[in-house]
C-alpha atoms as one frame of an Amber mdcrd trajectory, in Angstrom:
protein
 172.529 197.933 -64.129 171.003 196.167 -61.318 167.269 196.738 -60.442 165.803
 196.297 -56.928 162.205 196.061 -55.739 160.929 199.645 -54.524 158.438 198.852
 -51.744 156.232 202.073 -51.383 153.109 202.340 -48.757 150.619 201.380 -51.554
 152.616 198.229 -52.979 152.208 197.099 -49.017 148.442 197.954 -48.878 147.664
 196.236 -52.187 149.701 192.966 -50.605 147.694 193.111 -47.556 144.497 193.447
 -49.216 144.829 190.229 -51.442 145.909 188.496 -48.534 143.422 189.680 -46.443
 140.884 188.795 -49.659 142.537 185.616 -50.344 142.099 184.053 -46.823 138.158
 185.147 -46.611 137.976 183.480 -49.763 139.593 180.535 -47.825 137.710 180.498
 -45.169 134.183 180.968 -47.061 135.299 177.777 -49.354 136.424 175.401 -46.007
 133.210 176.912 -44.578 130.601 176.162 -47.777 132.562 172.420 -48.276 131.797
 171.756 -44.281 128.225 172.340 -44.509 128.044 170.042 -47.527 129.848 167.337
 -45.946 127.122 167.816 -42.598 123.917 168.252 -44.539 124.623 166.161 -47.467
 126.685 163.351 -46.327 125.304 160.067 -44.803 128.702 161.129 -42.597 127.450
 164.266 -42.051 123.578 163.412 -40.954 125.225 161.031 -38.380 127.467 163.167
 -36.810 124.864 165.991 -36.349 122.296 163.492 -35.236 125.177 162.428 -32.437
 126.161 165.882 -31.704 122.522 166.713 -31.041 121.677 163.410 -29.183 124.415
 164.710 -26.474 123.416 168.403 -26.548 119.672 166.281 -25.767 121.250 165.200
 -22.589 122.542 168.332 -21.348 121.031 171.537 -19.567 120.492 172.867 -22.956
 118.821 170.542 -25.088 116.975 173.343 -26.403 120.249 174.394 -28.738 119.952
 170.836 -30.543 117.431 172.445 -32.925 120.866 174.176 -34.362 122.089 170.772
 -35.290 118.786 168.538 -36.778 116.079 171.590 -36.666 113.572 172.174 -34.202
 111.188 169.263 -35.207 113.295 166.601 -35.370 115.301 167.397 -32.121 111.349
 167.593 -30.670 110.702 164.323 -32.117 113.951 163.152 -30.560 113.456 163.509
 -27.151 110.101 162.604 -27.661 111.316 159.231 -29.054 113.853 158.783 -26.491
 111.050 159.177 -23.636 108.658 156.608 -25.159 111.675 153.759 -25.390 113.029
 154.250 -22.475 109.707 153.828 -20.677 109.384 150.379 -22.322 112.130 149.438
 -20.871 111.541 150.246 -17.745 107.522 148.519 -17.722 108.385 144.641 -17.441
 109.078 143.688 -13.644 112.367 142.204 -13.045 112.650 138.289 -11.781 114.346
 138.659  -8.324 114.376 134.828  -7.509 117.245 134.723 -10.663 119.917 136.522
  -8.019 121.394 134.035  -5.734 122.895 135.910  -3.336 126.382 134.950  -2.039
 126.038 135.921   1.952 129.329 134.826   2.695 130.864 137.249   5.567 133.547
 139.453   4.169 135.638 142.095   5.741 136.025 145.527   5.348 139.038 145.152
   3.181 137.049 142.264   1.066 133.786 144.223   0.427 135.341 146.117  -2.489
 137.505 146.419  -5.550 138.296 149.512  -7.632 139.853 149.036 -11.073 140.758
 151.463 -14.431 138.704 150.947 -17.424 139.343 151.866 -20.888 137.420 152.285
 -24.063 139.337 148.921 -26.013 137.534 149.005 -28.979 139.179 152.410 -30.580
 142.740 152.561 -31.553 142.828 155.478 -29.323 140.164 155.484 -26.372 137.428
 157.619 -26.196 136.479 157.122 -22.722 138.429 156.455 -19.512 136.865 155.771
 -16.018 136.659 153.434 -13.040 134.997 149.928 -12.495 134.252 148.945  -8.755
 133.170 145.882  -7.704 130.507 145.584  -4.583 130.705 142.292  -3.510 127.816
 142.391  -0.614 124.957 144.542  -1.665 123.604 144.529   1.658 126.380 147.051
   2.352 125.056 149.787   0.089 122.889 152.979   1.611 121.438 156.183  -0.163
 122.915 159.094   1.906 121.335 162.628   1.964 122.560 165.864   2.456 123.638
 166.569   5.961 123.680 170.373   5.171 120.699 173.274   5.475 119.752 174.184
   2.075 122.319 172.433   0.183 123.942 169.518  -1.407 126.900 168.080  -0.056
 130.120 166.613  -1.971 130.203 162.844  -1.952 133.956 162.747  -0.759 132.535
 164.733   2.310 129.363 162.124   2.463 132.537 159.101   2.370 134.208 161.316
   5.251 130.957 162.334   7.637 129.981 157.912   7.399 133.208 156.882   7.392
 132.268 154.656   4.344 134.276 152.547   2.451 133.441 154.223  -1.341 130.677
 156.414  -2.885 128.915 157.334  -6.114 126.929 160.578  -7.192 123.011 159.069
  -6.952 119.829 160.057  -8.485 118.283 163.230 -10.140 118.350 166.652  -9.087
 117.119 170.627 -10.061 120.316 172.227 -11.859 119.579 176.062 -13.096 122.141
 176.935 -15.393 124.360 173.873 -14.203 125.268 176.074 -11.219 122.168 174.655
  -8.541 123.075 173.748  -5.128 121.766 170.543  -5.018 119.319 170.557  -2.853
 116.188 169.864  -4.868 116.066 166.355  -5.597 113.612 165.289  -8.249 110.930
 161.790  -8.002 111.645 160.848  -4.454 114.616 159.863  -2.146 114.432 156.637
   0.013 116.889 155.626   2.957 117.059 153.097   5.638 113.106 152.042   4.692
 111.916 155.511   5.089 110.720 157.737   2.294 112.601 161.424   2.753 110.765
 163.071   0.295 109.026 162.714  -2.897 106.905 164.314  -5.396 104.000 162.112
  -6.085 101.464 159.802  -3.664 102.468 156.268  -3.451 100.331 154.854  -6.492
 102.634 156.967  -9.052 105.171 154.603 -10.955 108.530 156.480 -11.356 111.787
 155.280 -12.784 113.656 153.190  -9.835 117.151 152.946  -8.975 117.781 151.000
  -5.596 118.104 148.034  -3.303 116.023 145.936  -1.179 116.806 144.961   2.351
 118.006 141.771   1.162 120.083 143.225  -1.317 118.538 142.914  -4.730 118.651
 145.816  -7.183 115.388 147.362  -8.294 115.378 148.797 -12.068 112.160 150.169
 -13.497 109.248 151.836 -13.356 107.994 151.265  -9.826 105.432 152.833  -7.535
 106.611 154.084  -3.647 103.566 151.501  -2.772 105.341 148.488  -5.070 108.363
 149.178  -3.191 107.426 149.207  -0.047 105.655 146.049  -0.980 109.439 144.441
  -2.096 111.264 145.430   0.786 112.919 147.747  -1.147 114.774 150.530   1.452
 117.017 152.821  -0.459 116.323 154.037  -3.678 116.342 157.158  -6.030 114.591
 158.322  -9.287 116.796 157.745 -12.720 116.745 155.615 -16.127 117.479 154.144
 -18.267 117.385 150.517 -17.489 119.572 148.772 -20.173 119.461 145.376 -19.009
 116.751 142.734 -17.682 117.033 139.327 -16.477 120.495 138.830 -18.272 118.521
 140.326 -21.852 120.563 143.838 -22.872 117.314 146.048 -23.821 119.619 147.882
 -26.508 119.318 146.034 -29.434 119.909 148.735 -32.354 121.501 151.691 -32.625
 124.013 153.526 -29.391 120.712 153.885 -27.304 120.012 157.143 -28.513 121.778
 159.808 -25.523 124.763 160.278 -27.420 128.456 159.984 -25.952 128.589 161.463
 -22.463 130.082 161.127 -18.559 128.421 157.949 -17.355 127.581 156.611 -13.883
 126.136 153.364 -13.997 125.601 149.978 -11.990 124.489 146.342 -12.073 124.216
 143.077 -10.661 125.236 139.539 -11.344 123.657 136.634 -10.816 125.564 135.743
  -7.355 124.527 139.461  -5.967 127.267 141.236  -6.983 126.881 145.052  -7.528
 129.440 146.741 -10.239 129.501 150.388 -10.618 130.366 152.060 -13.577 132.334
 156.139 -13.618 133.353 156.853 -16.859 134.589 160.656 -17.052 133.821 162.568
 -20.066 133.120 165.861 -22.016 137.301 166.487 -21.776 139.309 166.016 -24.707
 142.524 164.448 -24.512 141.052 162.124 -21.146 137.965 161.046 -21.938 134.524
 161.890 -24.422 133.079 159.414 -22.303 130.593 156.764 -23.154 127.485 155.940
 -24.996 124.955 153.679 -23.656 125.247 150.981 -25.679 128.938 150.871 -24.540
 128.109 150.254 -20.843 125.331 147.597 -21.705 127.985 145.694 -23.369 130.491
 146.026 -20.653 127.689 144.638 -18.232 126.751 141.948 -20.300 130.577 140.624
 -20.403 130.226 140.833 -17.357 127.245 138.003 -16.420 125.291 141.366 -15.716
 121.005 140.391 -15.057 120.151 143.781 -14.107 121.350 146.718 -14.868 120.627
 150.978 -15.419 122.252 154.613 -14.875 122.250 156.581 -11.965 122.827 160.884
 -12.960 125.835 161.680 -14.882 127.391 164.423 -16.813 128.883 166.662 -14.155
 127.960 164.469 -11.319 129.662 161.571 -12.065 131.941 160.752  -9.446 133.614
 157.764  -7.347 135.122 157.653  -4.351 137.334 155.250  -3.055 140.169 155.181
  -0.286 139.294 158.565   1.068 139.615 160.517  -2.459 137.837 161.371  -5.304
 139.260 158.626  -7.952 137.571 160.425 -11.078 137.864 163.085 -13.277 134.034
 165.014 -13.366 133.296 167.169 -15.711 132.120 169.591 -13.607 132.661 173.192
 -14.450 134.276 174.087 -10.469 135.314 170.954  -9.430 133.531 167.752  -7.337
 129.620 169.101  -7.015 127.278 169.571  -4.251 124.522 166.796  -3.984 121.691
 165.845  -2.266 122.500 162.082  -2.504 124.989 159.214  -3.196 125.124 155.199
  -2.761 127.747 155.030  -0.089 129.173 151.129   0.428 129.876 150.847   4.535
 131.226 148.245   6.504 128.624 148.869   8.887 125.105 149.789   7.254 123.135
 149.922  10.303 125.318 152.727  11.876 124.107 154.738   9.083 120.764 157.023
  10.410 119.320 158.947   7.363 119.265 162.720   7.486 116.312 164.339   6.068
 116.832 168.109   5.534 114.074 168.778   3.743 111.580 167.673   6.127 108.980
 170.726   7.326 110.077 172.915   3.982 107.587 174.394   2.373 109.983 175.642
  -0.862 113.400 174.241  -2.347 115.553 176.477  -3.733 116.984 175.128  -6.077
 119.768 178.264  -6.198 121.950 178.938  -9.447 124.523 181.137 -10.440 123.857
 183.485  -7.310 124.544 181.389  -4.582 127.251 178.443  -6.689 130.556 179.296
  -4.426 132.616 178.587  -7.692 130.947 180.869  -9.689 131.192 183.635  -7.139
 134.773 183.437  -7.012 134.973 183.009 -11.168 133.117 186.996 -10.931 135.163
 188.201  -8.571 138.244 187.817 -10.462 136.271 188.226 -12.943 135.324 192.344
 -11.510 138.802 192.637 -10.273 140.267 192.240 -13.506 137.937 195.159 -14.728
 139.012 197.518 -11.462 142.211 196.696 -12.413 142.192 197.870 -16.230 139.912
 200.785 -15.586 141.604 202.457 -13.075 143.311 205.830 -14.268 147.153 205.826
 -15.312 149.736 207.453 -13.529 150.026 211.414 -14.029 153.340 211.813 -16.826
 154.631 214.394 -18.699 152.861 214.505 -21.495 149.336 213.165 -19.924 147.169
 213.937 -17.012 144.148 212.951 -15.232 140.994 214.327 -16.354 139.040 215.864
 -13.662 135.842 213.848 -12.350 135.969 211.618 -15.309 133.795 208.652 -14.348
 135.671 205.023 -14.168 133.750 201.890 -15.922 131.879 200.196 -12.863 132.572
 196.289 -12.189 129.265 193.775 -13.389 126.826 193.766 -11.111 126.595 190.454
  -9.319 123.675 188.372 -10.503 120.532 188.501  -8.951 119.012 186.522  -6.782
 115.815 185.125  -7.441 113.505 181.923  -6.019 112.055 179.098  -7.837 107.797
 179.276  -8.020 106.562 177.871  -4.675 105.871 173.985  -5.193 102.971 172.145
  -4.602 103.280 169.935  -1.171 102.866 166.539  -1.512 100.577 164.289  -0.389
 101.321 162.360   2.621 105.516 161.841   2.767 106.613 165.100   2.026 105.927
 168.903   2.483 108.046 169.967  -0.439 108.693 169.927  -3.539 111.394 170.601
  -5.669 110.841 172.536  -8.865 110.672 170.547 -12.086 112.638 171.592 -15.065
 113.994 169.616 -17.967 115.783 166.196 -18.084 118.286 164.528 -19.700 115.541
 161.794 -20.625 112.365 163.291 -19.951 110.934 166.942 -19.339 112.805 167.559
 -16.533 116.498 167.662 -15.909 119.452 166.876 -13.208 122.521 167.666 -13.455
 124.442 168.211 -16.698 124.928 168.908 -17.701 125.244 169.753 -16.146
């Protein structure tokens, strides 16, 4: 006599509830064996130490306590600020760059090449190396807008420059500002557009001197006025002095992010550095330690970051020739170094001048946001509104549909303080990727 299986509703509900109690007691185990390995692994303490370091650098450094705790991620930043103000004290030796003043064409001023990580079987960074061979050539450009940044391929396309890169530091809320609130100070064609502070305030110095040496470190507005120094914006770190890399243990402590980044050799040369990151599959992008190393293979003497994260872009040949990281695509800024054949046709704009308030503006005025809630509330029309009348199922009367979100409100930024002397406004300070305040980043 044969005998078959008789499958009745309660042999099915007993199966399904030892699966169901056999795959939480899965998941409970992987989850119990993962902390172990994170909290009581040498492994583990690095990676959460690296994870945090990045989460450090972003627009929401405040979540890093979920990785080390909130008194070591404290202690982190805190650590981070001290070093990288010692390396930004020393003054750099100008007299070791011998500039090469040969005339060159517009065709011969620059090079653009693809860089690799070649260290790692598979590459964790990707990005683009361009070479600057007359410094002279370089100019901060500002905004040319009311009230807002403006994309660097646009910048490239308004000058009719040769190439561009994202510049210095500016007021992100929420990653989704407008860029229009630079932070430290902005200086172009020998004139200071704005800045926060009097002249006697040392501030961290990215920029280039009418002869075409590259200024790293902590400078005051006075010192570089003093060094014919006439376009210049606020970030750090510097990683290299005089030819000496300044990172001598360790990744340099900011974790593994997108990295814009420049330097000059000893006959005047100016590399810049894109690397794209935060996108898996392209590029995790780099750690600091990484790009001192590539400028020190390089003959580098000088050398330091400009912003990164989402605002790490080149441009080259009329087109954006990175990847950013950016949430909506290339971002609104309220600077980039812009190499142009001609530098003197270049007049600075300064759109900031008789302002009383930045606004610094966020999710409520960030076009790609916008758009992201409108499909966002037409999805929700779309799957609330009432089905058609059938057979079997009707309408109810004055039944009240589920209303869209409400766009986000708009709200200003506390009124800054004005400045003394060069500028009537000021933006508002938040939090920074190496200090108490932040740009973009993460952004």
């Amino acid at each position: 006599m044969e005998l078959k299986n008789i499958v009745t509703p309660n042999n099915r509900a007993r199966v399904r509830r030892s699966w169901l109690k056999k795959t939480l007691m899965a998941i409970v185990a992987s989850v119990i064996v993962c902390l172990m390995l994170l909290f009581m692994t040498p492994w583990g303490i690095d990676l959460r130490t690296n994870l945090a370091e990045m989460v450090i650098n972003t627009q929401h450094r405040e979540w890093a306590w979920l990785l080390v705790g909130a008194e070591k991620r404290d202690d982190m930043v805190n650590k981070m600020q001290k070093q990288i103000d010692v390396w930004g004290v020393d003054k750099q030796h100008d007299g070791l760059i011998k500039l090469d003043k040969r005339k060159r064409t517009a065709s011969e001023l620059i090079k653009v090449v693809d860089i690799q990580d070649e260290i790692h079987k598979i590459p964790t960074w990707r990005g683009k190396k361009m070479y600057v061979y007359d410094p002279r050539t370089i100019r901060l450009v500002t905004t040319s807008h009311k009230q807002e940044g403006e994309k660097i391929t646009d910048m490239v396309k308004r000058t009719g420059a040769l190439a561009g890169v994202n510049g210095g530091a500016f007021d992100d809320p929420q990653g989704l500002g407008n860029g229009f609130a630079p932070i430290g100070f902005l200086m172009s064609g020998g004139k200071v557009i704005l800045t926060e502070y009097d002249g006697s305030v040392k501030q961290h110095v990215v920029g280039f001197t009418k002869n075409g040496i590259l200024k790293i470190g902590l400078y005051s507005i006075d010192e570089l006025i003093k060094d014919g120094v006439t376009d210049a914006a606020f970030w750090k770190p510097r990683i290299i002095e005089d030819g000496k890399g300044l990172i001598t243990s360790g990744d340099g402590g900011a974790g593994r992010d997108p990295r814009t980044a420049l330097c000059q050799t000893g006959n005047g040369t100016i590399i810049f550095l894109v690397i794209d990151g935060r996108q898996p599959g392209h590029s995790m992008g780099a750690t600091l330690k990484e790009v001192q190393d590539i400028f020190l293979s390089e003959g580098c003497m000088n050398a330091g970051f400009l912003d990164g994260g989402a605002s790490s872009e080149l441009v080259a040949d009329g087109k954006l020739q990175t990847k950013p990281a950016s949430r909506y695509g290339e971002r609104r800024l309220p600077d980039g170094f812009l190499v142009l054949a001609d530098p003197s046709s270049y007049k600075p704009d300064n759109m900031w001048e008789g302002l009383t308030k930045i606004d610094a503006g966020g999710a409520y005025d960030n076009p790609g946001f916008q758009q992201e809630q409108a499909k966002l509330r037409a999805k929700a029309e779309h799957n609330s509104s009432p089905p058609k009348p059938t057979a079997t199922h009707k309408p109810q009367a004055g039944k009240v549909l589920d209303q869209p979100p409400a766009t986000t409100p708009r709200t200003s930024p506390p009124s800054p303080t004005p400045t003394k002397g060069k500028s009537t406004a000021k933006p508002t300070p938040s939090s920074s990727p190496n200090e108490d305040r932040t740009s973009s980043a993460k952004k």
